[in-house]
C-alpha positions as CSV (number, residue, x, y, z in Angstrom):
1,X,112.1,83.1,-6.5
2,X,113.1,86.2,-8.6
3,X,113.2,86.4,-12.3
4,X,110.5,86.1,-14.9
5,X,107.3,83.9,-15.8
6,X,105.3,83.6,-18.8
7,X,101.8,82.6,-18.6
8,X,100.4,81.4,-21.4
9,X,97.0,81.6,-22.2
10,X,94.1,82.1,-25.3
11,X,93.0,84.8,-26.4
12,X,89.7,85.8,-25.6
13,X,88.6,88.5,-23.2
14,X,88.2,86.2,-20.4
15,X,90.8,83.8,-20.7
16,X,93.1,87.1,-20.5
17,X,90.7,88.0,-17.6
18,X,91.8,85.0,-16.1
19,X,95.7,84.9,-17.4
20,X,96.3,88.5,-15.7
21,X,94.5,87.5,-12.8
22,X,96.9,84.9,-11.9
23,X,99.9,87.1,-12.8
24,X,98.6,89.5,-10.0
25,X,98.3,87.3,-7.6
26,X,101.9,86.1,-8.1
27,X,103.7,88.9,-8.3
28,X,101.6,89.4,-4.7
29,X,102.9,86.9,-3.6
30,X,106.3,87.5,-4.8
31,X,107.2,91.3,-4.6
32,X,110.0,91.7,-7.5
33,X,108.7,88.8,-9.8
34,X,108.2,89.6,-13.3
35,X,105.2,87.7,-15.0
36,X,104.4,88.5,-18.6
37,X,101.8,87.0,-20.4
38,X,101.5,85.6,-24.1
39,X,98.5,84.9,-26.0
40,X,98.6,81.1,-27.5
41,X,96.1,80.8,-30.7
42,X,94.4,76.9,-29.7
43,X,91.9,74.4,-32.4
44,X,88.7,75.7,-30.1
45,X,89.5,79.7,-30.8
46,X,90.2,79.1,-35.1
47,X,87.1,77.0,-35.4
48,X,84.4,78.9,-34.5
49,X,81.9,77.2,-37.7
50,X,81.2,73.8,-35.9
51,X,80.2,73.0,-32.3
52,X,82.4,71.6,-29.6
53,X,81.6,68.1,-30.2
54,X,81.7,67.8,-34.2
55,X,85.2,69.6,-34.2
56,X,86.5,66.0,-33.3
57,X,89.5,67.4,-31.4
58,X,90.7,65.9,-27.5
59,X,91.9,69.6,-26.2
60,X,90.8,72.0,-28.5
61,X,91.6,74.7,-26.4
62,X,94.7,73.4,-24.5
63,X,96.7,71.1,-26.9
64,X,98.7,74.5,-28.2
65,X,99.3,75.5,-24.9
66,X,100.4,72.2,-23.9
67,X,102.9,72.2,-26.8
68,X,103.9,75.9,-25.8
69,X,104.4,75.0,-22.5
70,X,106.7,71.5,-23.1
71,X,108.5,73.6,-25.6
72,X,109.8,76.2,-22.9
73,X,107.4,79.2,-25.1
74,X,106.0,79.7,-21.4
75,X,106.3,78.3,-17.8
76,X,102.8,78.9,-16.6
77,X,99.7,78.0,-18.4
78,X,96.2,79.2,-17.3
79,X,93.0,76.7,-18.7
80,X,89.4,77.1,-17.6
81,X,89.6,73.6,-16.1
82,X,86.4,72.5,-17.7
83,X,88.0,72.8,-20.9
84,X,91.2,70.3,-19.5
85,X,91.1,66.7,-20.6
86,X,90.9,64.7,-17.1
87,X,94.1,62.2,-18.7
88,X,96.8,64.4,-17.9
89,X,99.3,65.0,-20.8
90,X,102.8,63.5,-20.0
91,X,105.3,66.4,-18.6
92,X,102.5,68.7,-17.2
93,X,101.4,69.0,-13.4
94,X,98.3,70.4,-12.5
95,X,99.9,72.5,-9.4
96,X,96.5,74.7,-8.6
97,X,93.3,75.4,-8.5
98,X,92.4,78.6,-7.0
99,X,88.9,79.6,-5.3
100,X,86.3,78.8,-7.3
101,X,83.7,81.3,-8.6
102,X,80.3,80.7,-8.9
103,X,79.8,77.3,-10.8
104,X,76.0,77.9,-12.0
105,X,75.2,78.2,-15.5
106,X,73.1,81.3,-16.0
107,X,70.0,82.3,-18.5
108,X,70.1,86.1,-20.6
109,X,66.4,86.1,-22.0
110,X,65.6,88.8,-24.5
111,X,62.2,89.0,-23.8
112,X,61.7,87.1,-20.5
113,X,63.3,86.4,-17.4
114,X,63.0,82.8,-16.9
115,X,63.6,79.6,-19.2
116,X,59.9,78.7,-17.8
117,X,58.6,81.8,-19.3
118,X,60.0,81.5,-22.9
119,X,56.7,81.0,-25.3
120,X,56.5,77.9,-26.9
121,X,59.2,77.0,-29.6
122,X,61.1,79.6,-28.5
123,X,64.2,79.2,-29.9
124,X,67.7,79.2,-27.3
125,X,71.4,79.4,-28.1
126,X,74.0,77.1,-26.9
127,X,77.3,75.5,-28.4
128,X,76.9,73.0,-25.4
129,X,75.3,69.5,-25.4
130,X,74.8,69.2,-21.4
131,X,73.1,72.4,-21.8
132,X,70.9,71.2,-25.0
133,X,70.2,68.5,-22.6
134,X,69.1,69.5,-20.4
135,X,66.9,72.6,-21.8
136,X,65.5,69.5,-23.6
137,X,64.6,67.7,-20.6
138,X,62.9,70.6,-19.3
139,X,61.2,71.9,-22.2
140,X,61.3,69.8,-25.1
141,X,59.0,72.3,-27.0
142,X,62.4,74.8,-27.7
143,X,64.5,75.2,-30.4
144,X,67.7,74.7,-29.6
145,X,70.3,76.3,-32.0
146,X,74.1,76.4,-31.6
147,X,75.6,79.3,-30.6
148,X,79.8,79.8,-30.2
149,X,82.0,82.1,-29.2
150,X,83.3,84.6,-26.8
151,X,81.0,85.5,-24.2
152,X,80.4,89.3,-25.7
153,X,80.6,87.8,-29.1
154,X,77.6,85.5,-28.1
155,X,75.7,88.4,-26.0
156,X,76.2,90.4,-29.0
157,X,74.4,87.6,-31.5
158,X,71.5,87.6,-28.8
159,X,70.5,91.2,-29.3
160,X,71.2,91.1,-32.7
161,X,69.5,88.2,-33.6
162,X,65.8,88.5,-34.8
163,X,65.3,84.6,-33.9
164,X,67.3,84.1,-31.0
165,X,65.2,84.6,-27.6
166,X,67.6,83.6,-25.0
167,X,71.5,81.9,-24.3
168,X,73.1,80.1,-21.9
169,X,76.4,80.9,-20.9
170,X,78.4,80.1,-17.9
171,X,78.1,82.6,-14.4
172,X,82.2,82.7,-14.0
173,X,82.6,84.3,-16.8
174,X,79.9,86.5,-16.9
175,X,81.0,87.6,-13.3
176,X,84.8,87.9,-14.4
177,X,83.8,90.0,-17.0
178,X,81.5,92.4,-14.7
179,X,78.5,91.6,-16.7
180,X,76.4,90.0,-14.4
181,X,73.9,92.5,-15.1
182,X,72.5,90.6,-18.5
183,X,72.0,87.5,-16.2
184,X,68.1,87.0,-16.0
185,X,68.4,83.8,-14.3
186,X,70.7,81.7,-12.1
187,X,70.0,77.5,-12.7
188,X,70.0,76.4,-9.4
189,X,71.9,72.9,-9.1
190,X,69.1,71.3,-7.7
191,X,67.6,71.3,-11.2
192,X,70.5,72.0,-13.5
193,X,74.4,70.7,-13.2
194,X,77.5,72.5,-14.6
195,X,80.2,70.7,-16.4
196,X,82.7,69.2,-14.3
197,X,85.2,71.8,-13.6
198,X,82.9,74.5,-14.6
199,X,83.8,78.3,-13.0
200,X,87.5,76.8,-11.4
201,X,90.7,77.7,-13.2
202,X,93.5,75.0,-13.3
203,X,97.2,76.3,-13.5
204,X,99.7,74.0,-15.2
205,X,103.7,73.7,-15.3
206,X,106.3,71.6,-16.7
207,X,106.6,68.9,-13.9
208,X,110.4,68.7,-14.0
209,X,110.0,72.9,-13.1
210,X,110.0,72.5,-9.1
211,X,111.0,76.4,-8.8
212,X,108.1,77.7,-11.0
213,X,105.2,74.8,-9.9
214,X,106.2,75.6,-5.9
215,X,105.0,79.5,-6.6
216,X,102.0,78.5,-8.3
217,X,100.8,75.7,-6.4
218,X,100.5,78.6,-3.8
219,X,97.9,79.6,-5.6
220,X,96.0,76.1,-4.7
221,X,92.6,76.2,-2.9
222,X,92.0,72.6,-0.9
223,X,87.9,72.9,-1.1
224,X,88.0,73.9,-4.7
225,X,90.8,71.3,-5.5
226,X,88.7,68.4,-3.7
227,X,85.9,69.5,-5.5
228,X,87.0,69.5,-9.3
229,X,89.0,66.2,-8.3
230,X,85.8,64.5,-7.4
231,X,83.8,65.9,-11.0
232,X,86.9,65.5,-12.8
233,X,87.3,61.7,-11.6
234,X,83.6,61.2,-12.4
235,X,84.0,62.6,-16.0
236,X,86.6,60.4,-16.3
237,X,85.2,57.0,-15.5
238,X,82.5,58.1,-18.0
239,X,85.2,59.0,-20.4
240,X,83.4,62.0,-21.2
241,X,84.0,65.9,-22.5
242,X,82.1,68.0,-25.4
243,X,81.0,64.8,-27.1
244,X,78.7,63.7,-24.1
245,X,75.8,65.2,-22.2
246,X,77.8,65.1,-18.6
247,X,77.4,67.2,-15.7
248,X,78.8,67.2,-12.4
249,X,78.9,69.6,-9.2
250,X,80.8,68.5,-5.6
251,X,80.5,70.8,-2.9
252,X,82.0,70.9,1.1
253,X,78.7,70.6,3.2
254,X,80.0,70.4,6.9
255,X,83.2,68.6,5.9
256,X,81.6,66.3,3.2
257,X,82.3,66.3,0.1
258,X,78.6,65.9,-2.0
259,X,78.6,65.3,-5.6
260,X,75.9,65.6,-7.6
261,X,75.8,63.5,-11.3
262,X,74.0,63.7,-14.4
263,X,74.0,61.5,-17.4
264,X,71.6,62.4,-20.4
265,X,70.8,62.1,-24.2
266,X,71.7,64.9,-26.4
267,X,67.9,65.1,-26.8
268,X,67.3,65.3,-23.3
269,X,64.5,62.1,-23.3
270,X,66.7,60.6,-21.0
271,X,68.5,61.8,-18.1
272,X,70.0,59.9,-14.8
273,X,71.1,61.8,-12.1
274,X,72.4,60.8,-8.6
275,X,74.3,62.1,-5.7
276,X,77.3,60.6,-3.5
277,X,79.0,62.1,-0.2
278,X,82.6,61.1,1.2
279,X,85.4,62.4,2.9
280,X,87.6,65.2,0.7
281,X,90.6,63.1,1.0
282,X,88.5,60.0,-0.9
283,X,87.3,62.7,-3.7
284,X,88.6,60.9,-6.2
285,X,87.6,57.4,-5.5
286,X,83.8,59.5,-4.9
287,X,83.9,60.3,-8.6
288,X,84.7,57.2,-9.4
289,X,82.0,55.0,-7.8
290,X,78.8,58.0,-8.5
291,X,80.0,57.3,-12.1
292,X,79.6,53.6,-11.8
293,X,76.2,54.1,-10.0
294,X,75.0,55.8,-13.2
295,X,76.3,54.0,-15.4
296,X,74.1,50.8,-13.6
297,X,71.1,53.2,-13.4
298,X,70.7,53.5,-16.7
299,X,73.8,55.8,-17.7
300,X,75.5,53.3,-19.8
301,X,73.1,52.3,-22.4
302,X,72.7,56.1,-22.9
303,X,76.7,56.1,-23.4
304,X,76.7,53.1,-25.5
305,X,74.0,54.9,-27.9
306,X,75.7,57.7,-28.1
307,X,79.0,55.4,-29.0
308,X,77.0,53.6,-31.7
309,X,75.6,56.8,-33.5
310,X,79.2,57.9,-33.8
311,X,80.4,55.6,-35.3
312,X,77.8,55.0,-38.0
């Protein structure tokens, strides 16, 4: 095609990381296109006072860029895909998901290396309840405090901080931004899972915009695309997002599809966890039915607490 696309995207450091990464690879792609990108303000980037799950908003950081993109403001939008509703909003395709980076969440300890090694009562930052979680399920002695904002805005609050002894952030963004020296630790998935979606990118168009969606969707990576189908179709079933303790992590093991599931309090005092393999082609139906099994194991009177306390 020839012409122009606008990406939309937020604001931050690495959603712009992210927003001119795409634009490079299309004009790749496409020698002669012209891709400018525009910064969209969204809910999640203005309220910065409350965490995630107390701001009481489905989308805080897309529902802006959905309206800029069905408005014809911009013809490609770039979302961290964890931060995507899994019910599609009407008039928007999901056309790809590129090569995943590195999933993991990560530890940057002040004074140690390890979450093991903090002293006891040590107190960690995180805007994240999965991640409360599960530091809670591990070491229920911490303090847990939240803690948003843009990665170098929360490094920053670590160093500065005369409390704080350690964050956890996500590794794909730490690696976008070439900051992977402040990592101390990687949490391995055997013992800790990511948010569904965590570390892929999703890239969005108007679905009536068969030009623009066909030069994107080139984009698409199958493995990582059957991956994020399978966490995103667990998530789903769970009908979960900021306001639960979910996590999720599918991987290709010699043509498998394995997905690994968690379930857990916000306090971390309990937690049910399970793992399901298919075929890539079935990832969504894989999602579907882990979710079910933990929901029987114990995952649904976890959810139906969690349902209960907010609504009192």
């Amino acid at each position: 095609m020839t012409g122009a696309i606008r990406i939309g995207t937020r604001g931050s450091q690495l959603a712009l990381w992210q927003a001119h990464w795409v634009a490079d690879q299309l004009r790749a792609l496409r020698p002669g296109l012209v891709v400018d990108v525009q910064i969209v303000k969204t809910t999640g980037d203005t309220v910065q006072d409350r965490p995630l799950a107390l701001i009481g908003v489905k989308g805080a950081f897309t529902k802006e860029l959905d309206r800029a993109l069905l408005g014809g403001e911009v013809d490609v939008v770039v979302h961290s895909l964890k931060d995507v509703p899994t019910e599609p909003a009407p008039g928007i395709a999901l056309v790809a998901v590129p090569e995943r980076e590195d999933a993991r969440d990560v530890f940057v300890g002040k004074n140690v290396q390890r979450v093991a090694d903090l002293p006891q009562g040590a107190q960690v930052g995180t805007g994240s309840l999965r991640r409360r979680a599960q530091l809670q399920a591990t070491r229920p002695d911490l303090e847990i405090t939240d803690l948003r904002g843009n990665i170098d805005t929360r490094l920053r609050k670590l160093v500065e901080s005369k409390t704080l002894e350690g964050i956890i952030l996500a590794a794909a963004g730490v690696v976008r931004l070439g900051l992977l020296e402040r990592v101390t630790e990687h949490l391995a998935y055997a013992d800790w899972l990511p948010a569904p979606g965590q570390g892929a990118l999703g890239i969005t168009v108007r679905d009536t915009d068969s030009e623009t969606g066909a030069v994107a969707a080139l984009l698409d990576d199958p493995a990582a695309r059957a991956a994020v189908t399978a966490e995103r179709a667990f998530l789903a079933r769970l009908e979960g997002g900021c306001h639960v303790p979910v996590g999720a992590y599918a991987q290709l093991d010699a043509g498998t599809l394995v997905l690994d599931g968690l379930v857990a309090d916000p306090d971390g005092s309990r937690t049910v966890r399970a793992t399901s393999r298919g075929a890539p082609a079935e990832a969504e139906a894989l999602g579907t039915a882990l979710a079910d099994t933990l929901l029987s194991m114990g995952g649904g009177a976890i959810l139906a607490a969690l349902e209960e306390g907010s609504t009192e």
